[in-house]
C-alpha positions in Angstrom: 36.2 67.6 63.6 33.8 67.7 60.8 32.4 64.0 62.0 32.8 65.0 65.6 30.9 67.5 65.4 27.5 65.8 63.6 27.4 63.5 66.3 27.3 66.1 68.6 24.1 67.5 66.9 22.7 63.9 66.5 23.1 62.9 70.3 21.4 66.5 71.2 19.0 65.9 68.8 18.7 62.1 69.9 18.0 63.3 73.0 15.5 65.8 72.7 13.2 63.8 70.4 13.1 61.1 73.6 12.7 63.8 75.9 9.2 65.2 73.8 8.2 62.3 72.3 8.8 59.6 75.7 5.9 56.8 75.3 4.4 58.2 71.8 3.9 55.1 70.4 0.6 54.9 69.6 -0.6 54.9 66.5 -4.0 57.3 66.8 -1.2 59.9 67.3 -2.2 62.7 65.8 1.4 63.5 64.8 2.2 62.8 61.4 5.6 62.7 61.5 5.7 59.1 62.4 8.6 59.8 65.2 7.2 56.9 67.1 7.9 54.1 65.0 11.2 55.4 63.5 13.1 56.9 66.6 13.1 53.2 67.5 17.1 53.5 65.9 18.8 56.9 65.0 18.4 56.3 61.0 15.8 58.7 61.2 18.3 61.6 62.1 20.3 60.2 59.9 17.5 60.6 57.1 16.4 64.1 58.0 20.3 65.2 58.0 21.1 63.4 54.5 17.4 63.5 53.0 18.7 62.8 50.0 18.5 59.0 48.6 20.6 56.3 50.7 22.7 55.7 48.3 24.5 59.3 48.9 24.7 58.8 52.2 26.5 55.2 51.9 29.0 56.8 49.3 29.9 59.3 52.4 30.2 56.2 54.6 26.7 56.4 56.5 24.9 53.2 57.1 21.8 53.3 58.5 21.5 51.7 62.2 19.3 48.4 62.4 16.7 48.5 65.3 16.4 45.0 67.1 19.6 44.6 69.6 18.6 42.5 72.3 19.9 43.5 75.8 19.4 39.9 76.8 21.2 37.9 74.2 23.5 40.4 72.3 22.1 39.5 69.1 22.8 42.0 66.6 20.1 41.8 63.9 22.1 44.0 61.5 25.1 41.0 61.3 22.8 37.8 62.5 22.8 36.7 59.0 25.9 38.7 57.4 29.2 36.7 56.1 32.6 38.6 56.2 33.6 40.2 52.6 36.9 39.5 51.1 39.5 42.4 50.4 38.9 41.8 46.8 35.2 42.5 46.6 35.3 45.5 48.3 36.1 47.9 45.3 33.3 45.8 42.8 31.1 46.5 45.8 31.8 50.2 45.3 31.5 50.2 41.7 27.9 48.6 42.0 27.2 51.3 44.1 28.5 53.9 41.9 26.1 52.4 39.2 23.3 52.3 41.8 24.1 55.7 42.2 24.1 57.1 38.9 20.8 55.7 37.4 19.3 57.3 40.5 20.5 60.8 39.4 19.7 59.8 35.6 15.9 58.6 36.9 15.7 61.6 39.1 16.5 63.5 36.2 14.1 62.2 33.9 11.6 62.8 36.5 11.7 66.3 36.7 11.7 66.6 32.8 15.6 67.4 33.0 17.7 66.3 29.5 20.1 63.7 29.8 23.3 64.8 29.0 26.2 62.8 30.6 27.6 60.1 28.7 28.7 58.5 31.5 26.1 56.0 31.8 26.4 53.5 28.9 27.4 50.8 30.8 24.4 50.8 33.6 21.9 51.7 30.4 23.0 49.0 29.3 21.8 46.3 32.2 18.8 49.1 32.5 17.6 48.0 28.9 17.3 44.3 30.1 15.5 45.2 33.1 13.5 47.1 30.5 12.8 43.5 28.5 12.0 41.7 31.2 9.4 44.3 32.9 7.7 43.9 29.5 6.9 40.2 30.9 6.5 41.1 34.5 3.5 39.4 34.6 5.0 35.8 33.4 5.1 33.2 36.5 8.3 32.4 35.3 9.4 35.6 35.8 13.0 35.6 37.2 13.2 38.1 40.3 17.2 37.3 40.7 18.5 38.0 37.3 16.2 41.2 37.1 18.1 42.2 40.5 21.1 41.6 39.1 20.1 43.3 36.2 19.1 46.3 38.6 22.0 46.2 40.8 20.2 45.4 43.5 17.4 47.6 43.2 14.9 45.0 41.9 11.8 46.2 44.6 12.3 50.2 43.3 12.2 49.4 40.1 9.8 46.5 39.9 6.6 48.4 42.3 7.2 51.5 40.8 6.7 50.0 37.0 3.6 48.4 38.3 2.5 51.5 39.5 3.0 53.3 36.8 1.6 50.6 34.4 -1.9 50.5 36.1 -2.6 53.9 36.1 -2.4 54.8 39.5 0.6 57.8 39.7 -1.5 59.5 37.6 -5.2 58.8 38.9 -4.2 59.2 42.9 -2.2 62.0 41.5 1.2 61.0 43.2 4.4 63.0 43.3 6.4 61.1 41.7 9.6 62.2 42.8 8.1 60.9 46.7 6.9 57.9 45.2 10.3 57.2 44.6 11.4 57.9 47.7 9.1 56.2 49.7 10.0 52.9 47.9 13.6 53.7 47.8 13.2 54.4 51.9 11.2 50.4 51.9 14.4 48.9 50.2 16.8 50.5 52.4 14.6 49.3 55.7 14.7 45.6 54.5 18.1 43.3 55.8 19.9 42.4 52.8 21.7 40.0 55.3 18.5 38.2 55.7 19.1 35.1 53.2 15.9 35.1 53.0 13.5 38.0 54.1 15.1 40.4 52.2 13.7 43.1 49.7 14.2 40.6 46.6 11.6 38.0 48.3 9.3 41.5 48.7 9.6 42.2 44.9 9.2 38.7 44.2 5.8 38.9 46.2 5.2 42.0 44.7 5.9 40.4 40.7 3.3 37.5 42.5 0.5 40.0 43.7 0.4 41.5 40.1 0.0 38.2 38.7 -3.1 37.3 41.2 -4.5 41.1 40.3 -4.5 40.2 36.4 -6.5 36.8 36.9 -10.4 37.5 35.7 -11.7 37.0 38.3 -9.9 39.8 40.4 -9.2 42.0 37.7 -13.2 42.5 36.7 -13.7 43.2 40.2 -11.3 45.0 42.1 -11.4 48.9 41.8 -7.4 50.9 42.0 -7.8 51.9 45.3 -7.8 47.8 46.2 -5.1 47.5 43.4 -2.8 50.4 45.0 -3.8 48.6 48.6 -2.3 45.0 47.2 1.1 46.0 45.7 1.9 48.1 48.7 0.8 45.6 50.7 2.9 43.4 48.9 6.2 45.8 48.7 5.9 46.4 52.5 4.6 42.8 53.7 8.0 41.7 55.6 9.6 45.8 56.2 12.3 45.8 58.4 12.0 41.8 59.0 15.2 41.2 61.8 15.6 37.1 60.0 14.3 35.5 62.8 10.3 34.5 64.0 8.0 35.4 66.3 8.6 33.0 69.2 12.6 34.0 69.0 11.3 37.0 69.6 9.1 36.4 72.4 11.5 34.0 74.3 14.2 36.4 74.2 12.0 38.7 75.7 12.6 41.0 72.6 11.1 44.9 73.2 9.1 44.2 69.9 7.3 40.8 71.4 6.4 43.0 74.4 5.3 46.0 72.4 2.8 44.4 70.7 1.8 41.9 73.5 3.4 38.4 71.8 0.1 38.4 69.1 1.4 38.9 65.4 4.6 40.7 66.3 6.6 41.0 63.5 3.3 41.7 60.7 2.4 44.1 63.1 6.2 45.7 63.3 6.2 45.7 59.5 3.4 47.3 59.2 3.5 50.2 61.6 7.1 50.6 59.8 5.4 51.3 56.1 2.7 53.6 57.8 6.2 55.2 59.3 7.4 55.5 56.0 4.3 57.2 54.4 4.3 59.6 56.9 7.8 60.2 56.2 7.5 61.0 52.8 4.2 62.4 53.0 3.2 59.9 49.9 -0.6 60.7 50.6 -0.3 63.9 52.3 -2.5 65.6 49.3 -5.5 63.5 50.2 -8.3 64.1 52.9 -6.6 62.8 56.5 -9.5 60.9 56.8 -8.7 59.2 53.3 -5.3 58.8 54.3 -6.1 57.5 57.6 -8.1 54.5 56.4 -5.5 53.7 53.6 -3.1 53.1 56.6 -5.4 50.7 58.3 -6.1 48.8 55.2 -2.5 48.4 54.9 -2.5 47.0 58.0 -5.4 44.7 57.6 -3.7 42.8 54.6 -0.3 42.6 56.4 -1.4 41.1 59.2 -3.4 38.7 56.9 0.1 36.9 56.5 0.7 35.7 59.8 1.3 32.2 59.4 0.4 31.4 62.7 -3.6 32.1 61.6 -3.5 30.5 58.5 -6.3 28.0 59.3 -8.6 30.9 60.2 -8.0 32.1 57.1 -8.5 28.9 55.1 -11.2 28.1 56.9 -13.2 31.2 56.4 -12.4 31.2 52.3 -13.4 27.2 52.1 -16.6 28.2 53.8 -16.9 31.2 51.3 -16.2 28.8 48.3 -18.5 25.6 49.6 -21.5 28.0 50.5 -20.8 30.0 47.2 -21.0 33.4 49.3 -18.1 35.2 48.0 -19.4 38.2 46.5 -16.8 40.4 45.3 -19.2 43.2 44.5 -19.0 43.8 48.5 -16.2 46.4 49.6 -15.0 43.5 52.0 -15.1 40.5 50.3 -13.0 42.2 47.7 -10.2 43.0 50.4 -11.0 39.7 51.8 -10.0 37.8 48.4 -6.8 40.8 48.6 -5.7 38.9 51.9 -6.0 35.4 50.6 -4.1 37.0 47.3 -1.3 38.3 49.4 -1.2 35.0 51.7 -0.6 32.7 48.4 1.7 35.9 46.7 3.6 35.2 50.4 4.2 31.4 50.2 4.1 30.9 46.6 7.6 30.1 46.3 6.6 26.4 46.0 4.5 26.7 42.9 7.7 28.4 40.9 9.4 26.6 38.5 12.0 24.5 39.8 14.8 26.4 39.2 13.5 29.3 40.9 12.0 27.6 43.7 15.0 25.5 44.8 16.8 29.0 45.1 14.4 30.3 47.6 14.0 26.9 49.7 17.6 27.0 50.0 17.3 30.8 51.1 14.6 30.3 53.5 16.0 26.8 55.2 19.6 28.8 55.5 17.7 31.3 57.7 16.0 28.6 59.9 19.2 26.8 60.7 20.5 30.0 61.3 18.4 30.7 63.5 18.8 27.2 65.3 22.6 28.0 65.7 21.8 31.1 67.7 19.1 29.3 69.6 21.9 26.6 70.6 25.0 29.1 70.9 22.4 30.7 73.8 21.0 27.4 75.3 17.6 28.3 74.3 15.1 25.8 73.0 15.3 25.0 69.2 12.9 25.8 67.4 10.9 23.7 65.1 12.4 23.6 61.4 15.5 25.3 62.9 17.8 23.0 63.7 20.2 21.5 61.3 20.7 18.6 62.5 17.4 17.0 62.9 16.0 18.8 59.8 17.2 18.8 55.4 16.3 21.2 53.3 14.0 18.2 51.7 12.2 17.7 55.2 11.4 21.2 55.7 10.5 21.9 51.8 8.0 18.6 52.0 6.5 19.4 55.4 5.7 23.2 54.0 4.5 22.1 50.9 1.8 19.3 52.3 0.7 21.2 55.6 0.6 24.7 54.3 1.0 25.4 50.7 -0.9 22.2 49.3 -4.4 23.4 51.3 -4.2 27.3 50.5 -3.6 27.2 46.6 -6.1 24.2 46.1 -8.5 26.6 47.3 -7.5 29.6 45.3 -7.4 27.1 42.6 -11.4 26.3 42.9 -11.5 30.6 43.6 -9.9 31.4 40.4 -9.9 28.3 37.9 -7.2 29.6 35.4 -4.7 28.5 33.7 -2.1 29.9 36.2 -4.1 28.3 38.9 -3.1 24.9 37.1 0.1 25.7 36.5 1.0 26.5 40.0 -0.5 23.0 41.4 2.0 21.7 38.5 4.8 23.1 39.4 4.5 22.4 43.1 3.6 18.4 42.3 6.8 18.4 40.4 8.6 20.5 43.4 7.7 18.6 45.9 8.4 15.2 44.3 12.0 16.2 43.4 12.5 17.1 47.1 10.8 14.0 47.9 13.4 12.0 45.7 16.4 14.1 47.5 15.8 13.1 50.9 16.3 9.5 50.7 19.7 10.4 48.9 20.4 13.2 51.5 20.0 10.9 54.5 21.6 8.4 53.1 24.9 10.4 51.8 24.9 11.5 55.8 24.7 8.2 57.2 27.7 7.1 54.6 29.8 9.8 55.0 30.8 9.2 58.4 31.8 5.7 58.3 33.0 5.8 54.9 34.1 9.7 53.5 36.2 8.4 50.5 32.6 6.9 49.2 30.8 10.5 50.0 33.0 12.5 47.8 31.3 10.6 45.0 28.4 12.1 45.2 28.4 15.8 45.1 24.9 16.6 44.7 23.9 14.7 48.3 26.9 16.0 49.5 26.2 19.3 49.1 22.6 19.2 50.6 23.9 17.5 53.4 26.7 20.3 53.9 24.2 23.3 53.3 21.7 21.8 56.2 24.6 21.9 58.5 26.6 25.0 58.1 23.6 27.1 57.9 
């Protein structure tokens, strides 16, 4: 009865807010509520009934509903990319939850000045002091984003942004509640798909670890005032919110309500980023400044998200290489300093390539699994492939190779002759050494493929090939 009954309240309630708020999606709305960009799916009752942190509301049994059903195709975004659980993960599932849980009420605690008194939590302080280690080199390229969410329970975006914050100064000098900030990065994590193999909130703290790396090179770092510092790593934390694992032309071809929204031009940065002004609304994160302040923190936002459309990279390019050959750049300027912030965020984006190798092969296996993904649904529907999507045509060495030289090779030699430094260097390094070791897999890949179906006793002696071969075709 007790369930019954809240559903009655949400569909009234459901219905009343469409009712008022019919067409409202406009962002010079002068309601700050940010109804129009979160009524888009009923999570928003769902976090104004249970406003405390999602993690109560999943012990209960809520999950909050994914926006992005398509009418035309069925696709449901909240289990495009999701693989079914076994019986015997379901209880460690709930006991990483629990942990979850209980170093939120230990951090909320500490927040408000409370003492910690349960002993309850010497296991998760336990994996909480490694996080601790490893934030004391969070600004390390080696840095390792998938132990630390391990190490974090999955929570490597909170903890990660909200250090960073902390660290440069800026809680304290924008004079931030802190118990909101919280919340508001609590509310990003929850609105990315953890489906997603690859667009998930571990590739946004991994862009976020990135972005602080750019903002401590000398160059940046003698220039750039807080407010362009707070401006990158939210930038960076919110860059790909709510991201549904699929691009832009999926969108548009399946005639996707999001594609038509926002007219077919920069759909999904524009989605992500009207979702993060949703959320600052929500939590009223800048509600103690000036609305006019607030206002043009918002559009910033938006200016560096949309910076990392890939489908306007060579405007980008082209406009910093004529910056750097004409020697123009003059970071003393308000917008040449948010200009170098979107060329920051663009290599912080795509800089999975220049990681070491072990990292890098993790998230080139992450990000080809979502393509091919992609290209099964495309097929399943009897719509056209698109490019990089389809497993059969494509390796994980093909698509890795073609990145590399047509997009990633061009951006960071340029940042390179921007910021000369050491970690400059060392990112050209690591993606010369990248991309020859996926140069020296494709030959072996191919050829494993072509062996394997006349001979499969020979294929099952080479595992490595194998494998590659496998992973291209059952993503």
């Amino acid at each position: 009865m007790g369930i019954a009954l809240v559903w009655s309240i949400i569909t009234v309630l459901v219905r009343w807010i469409f009712s008022k708020r019919r067409g409202a999606i406009s962002y010079d709305s002068s309601d700050q509520t940010a109804l129009y960009i979160r009524m888009l799916g009923a999570c928003v009752i769902f976090k104004q009934l249970f406003s405390r942190d999602v993690r109560v509301r999943s012990q209960v049994g809520f999950e909050p509903e994914r926006r992005g059903s398509h009418p035309y195709l069925g696709v449901d975004f909240r289990t495009l990319h999701s693989r079914a659980e076994s019986a015997g993960s379901i209880p460690a599932r709930r006991i990483r939850r629990l942990f979850s849980f209980q170093r939120h009420l230990l951090s909320s605690r500490l927040l408000r000045g409370a003492p910690h008194l349960n002993t309850l939590h010497i296991l998760d302080e336990d994996y909480c002091g490694q996080a601790k280690c490893m934030l004391e080199k969070v600004g390390t390229w080696n840095f390792d984003i998938f132990l630390f969410d391990r190490l974090t329970n999955g929570n490597s975006l909170v903890f990660l942004t909200f250090h960073l914050l902390n660290q440069y100064g800026l809680i304290e000098l924008f004079q931030l509640d802190m118990v909101k900030v919280r919340r508001f990065l609590v509310l990003v994590q929850e609105d990315y798909h953890n489906q997603n193999p690859y667009h998930n909130a571990v590739h946004a703290a991994d862009v976020t670890q990135a972005m602080h790396c750019y903002l401590r090179e000398p160059k940046l770092a003698q220039s750039l005032t807080s407010f362009d510092i707070l401006l990158g790593l939210l930038a960076a934390a919110t860059h790909d919110l709510d991201h549904p694992g699929v691009n832009q032309p999926f969108l548009i071809k399946t005639n996707h309500y999001l594609a038509a929204l926002y007219r077919n031009t920069s759909v999904l940065e524009n989605h992500h980023w009207r979702s993060a002004v949703g959320l600052l609304r929500e939590t009223d994160l800048f509600s103690h400044l000036p609305a006019e302040d607030s206002l043009g923190i918002e559009r910033q936002l938006g200016s560096l998200i949309l910076a990392t459309d890939i489908s306007r990279q060579n405007d980008y390019l082209s406009r910093f290489r004529t910056h750097l050959d004409e020697n123009s750049l003059c970071l003393g300027q308000s917008s040449h300093r948010h200009f170098s912030l979107q060329m920051a965020l663009k290599c912080a984006d795509i800089c999975n390539p220049c990681r070491p190798w072990e990292l890098s092969k993790q998230w080139s296996e992450k990000v080809t699994e979502e393509f091919f993904h992609q290209g099964d649904i495309e097929k399943k529907h009897k719509l056209e492939i698109s490019p990089l999507c389809d497993s059969e045509a494509n390796t994980i060495a093909s698509v890795q190779i073609g990145f590399m030289t047509y997009v990633v090779e061009p951006l960071f030699a340029e940042w390179a002759r921007f910021s000369d430094t050491r970690l400059s260097q060392t990112m050209l390094g690591h993606l010369g050494l990248n991309k020859a070791s996926w140069s020296a897999m494709e030959p072996e890949a191919s050829g494993s493929s072509e062996e394997g179906e006349s001979e499969p006793t020979r294929a099952t002696e080479e595992p490595s090939s194998r494998a590659l071969s496998q992973g291209s075709q059952e993503s």
